[in-house]
N, C-alpha and C positions, 0 to 999 in steps of 0.2 A: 504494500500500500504506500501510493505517495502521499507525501507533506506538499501541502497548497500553503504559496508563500504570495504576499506579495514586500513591492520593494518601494518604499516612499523618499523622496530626496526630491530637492527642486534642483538637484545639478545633476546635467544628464549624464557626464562624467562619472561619476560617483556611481548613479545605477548601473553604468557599462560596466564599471569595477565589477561590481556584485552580480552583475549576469555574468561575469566570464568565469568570475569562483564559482557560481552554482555550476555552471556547463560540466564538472566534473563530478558532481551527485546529480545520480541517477535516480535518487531520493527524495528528491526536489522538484514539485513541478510549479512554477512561475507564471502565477494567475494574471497578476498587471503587475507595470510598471507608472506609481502616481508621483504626480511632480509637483503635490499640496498636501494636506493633512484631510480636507476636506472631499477630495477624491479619493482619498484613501476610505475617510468613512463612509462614503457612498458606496464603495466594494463591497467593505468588511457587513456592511446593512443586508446586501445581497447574495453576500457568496461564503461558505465553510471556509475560514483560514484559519489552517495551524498555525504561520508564524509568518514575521513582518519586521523585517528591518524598515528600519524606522529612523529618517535624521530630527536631530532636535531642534534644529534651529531654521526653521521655514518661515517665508512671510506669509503673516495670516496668523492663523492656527499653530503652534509649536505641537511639536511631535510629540513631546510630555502631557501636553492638555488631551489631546489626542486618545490619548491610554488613558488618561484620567475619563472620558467620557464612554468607555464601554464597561457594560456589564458584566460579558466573559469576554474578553481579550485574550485574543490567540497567544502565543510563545512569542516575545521580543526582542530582538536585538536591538541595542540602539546604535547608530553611527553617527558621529560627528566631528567638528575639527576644534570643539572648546572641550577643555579638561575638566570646566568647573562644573560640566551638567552629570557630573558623572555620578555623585552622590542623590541627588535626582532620579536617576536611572534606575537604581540599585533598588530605592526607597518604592518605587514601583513595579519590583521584582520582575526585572527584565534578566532576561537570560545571560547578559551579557551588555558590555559596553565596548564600545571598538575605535580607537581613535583617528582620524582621518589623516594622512593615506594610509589605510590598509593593509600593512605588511599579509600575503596570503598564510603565511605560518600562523600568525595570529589570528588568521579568519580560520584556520582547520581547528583550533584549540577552543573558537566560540560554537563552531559547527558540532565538536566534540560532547560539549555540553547539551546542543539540543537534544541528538540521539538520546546521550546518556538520561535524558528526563521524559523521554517518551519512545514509543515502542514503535521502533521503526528499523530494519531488518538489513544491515550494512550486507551489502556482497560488491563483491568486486569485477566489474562489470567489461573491463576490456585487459587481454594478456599480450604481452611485446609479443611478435612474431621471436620466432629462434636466431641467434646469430648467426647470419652466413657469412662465408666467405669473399671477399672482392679485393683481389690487386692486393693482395696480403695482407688488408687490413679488416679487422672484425667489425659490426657496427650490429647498434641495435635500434629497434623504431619503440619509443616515447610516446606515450596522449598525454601532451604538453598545450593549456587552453584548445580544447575542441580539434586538435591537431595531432595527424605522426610525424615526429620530430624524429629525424636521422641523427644518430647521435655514433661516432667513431671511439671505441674505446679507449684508444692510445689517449683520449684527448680529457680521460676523467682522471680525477685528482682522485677523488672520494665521494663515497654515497651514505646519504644521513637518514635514518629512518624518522619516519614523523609521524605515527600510527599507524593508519591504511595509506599513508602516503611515502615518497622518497622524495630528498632531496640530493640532485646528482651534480655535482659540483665538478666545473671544467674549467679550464683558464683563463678562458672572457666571460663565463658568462655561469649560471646560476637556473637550474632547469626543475620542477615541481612535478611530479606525476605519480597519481593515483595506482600504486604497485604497492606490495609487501616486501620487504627488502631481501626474505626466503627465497623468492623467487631472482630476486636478482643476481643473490649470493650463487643459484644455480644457474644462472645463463652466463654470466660474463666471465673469460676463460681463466680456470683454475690457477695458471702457470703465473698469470700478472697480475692477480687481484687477492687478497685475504683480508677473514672475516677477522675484527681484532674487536670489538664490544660487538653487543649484540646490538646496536644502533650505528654499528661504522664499518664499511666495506672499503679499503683503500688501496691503492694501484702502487703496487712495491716498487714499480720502477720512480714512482713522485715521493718516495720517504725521503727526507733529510738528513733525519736523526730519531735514536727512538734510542730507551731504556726501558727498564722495563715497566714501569707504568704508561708509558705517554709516547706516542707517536708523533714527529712532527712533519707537515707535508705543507709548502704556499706559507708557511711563518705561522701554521697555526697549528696548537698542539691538540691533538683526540688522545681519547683515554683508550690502554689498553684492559680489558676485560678479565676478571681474573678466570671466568670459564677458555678463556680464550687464550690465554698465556703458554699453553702448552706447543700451541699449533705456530703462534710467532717465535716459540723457540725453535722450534722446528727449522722453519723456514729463513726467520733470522743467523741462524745457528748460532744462539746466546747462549750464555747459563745466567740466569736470572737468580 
């Protein structure tokens, strides 16, 4: 069963933001798009909504009055770009508060919260194709915003688990996709990549320096895992 959402902000910006984060929950279906508070209650009058982000600071109607005027009011997130509405927020038991621009890490950890408060049934809805072969080099396809992103192994530093999601981290650039990090730990080739915590997959030929707690790769240190300590001695060939 989906979650009927809609999305209120008088900046169309801002709704783009938050249609491209839904585009990856397939849990989410995305009733309107309202650019007032007062459109927004004309939905909410006529249609089942679970949940509503919500900015606070609209002309007209404020998105706080907004919530203050229903009687069952769906699940809330709030968004906005002032810090001070945040207590506000809270005090009208929104799910969440989110500060504008919206880091997408921080939207998977408010989205976290919705599931976790209502009975809605995570699956994971799209799997990389297999790495093949080309011109020597491995590659794997990504659904990175609504898209297969070609992605070249040689070119990943490290990959960061974020729940149901990974963060795959490459030398320009910083890529988010809806995978279990299990499954990535088994596609990307044995020889160049080891698992060193159970949130960190990193490409041995990008290590700097490591001991035995802490990996360092790009000037930044990851932790190594003490389930995991056996397998980077291994590999490292330490004694730790």
């Amino acid at each position: 069963m989906k979650l009927r959402a809609i999305l209120v902000d008088d900046e169309p910006h801002a709704i783009e933001v938050l249609d491209n984060y839904l585009g990856n929950f397939s849990e989410i279906e995305v009733i309107a798009r309202c650019r007032n508070a007062i459109q927004a209650f004309q939905i909410l009058q006529q249609n089942k909504i679970d949940l509503m982000f919500l900015d606070v600071k609209m002309p007209g109607l404020k998105g706080t009055d907004l919530l203050r005027s229903l009687t069952t009011p769906p699940k809330v997130i709030f968004t906005t770009a002032y810090e001070d509405y945040a207590l506000a927020g809270f005090d009208l038991n929104a799910v969440d508060y989110l500060l504008k621009p919206i880091p997408f890490e921080r939207f998977l950890r408010a989205m976290d919260k919705v599931f976790g408060s209502m009975d809605v049934g995570r699956r994971s809805e799209i799997v990389p194709e297999k790495p093949y072969i080309s011109n020597q080099d491995v590659f794997l396809y990504l659904k990175v915003d609504r898209k297969m992103v070609k992605v070249n192994v040689k070119d990943i530093f490290w990959v960061e688990s974020l729940r149901d999601y990974i963060k795959v981290v490459l030398k320009d650039k910083v890529l988010i996709s809806k995978h279990k990090i299990s499954l990535l730990e088994e596609l990307l080739p044995e020889d160049g990549f080891v698992r060193v915590h159970r949130s960190f997959i990193v490409s041995v030929d990008k290590i700097e320096s490591y001991h035995s707690h802490k990996i360092e790769i790009a000037g930044k240190e990851l932790p190594i895992g003490r389930n995991f300590r056996n397998e980077c001695q291994r590999r490292f060939r330490l004694t730790f």
